[in-house]
C-alpha positions in Angstrom: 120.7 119.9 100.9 117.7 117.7 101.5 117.3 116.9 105.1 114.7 113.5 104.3 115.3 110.7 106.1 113.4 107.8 104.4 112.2 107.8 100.5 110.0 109.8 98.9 107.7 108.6 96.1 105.8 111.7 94.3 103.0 111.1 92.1 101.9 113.6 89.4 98.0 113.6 88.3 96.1 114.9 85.8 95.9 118.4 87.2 99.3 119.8 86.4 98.9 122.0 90.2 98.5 118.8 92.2 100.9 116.2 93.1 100.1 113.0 95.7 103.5 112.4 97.8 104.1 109.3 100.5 106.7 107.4 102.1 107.1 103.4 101.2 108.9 103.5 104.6 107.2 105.3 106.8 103.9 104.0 107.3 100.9 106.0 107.1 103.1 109.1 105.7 101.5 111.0 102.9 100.3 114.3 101.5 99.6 116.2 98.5 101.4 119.7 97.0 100.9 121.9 94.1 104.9 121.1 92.8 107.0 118.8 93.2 109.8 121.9 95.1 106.3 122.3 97.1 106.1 118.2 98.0 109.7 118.3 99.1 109.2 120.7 101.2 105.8 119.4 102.8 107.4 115.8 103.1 110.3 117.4 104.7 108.5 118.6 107.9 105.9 116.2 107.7 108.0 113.5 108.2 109.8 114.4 111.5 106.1 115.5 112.6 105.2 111.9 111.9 108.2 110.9 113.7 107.3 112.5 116.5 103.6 111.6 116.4 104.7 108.0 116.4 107.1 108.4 119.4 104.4 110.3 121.5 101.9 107.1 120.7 104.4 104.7 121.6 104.9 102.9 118.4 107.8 101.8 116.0 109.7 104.4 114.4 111.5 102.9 111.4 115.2 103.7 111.4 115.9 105.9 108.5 116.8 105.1 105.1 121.2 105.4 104.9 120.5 106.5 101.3 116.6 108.4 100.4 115.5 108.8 97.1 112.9 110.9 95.6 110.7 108.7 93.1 108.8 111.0 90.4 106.1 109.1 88.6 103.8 110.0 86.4 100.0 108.7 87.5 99.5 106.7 84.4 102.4 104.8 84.1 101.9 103.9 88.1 98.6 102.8 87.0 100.0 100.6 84.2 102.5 98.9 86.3 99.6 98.4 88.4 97.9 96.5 85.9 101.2 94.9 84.6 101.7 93.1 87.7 98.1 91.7 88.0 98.4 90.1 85.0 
């Protein structure tokens, strides 16, 4: 069972060992991994360590998502969306 608490979007890249992970919800909140199993599990623990950062600071903590999702994308098609939309 996947313990997340907001959404994950994973990005794959060129490099078939190296994936870029954030959280559209959590502000700040990203990392990289060598999987996708390894960006899970980074985003996992990174994300109450952000939680906790945030509450040591003083700032907002977003409430959590009721229903996180994990986004795969591949890089390209992020950067054609990208382009897509500016048009």
């Amino acid at each position: 069972m996947l313990k997340l608490k907001y959404n994950l979007v994973i990005e794959a890249t060129d490099d078939p060992n190296f994936f870029g992970f954030y959280s559209p919800d959590l502000e700040g909140f990203s990392g990289v991994g060598n999987s996708i199993e390894d960006c899970i599990y980074k985003a996992t623990w990174g994300m109450e360590e952000q939680i906790l950062l945030l509450r040591q600071q003083s700032l907002n903590v977003p409430p959590p998502s009721p229903h996180p999702t994990i986004t795969i994308e591949n890089e390209k098609d992020a950067k054609q969306v990208a382009s897509t939309n500016e048009n």
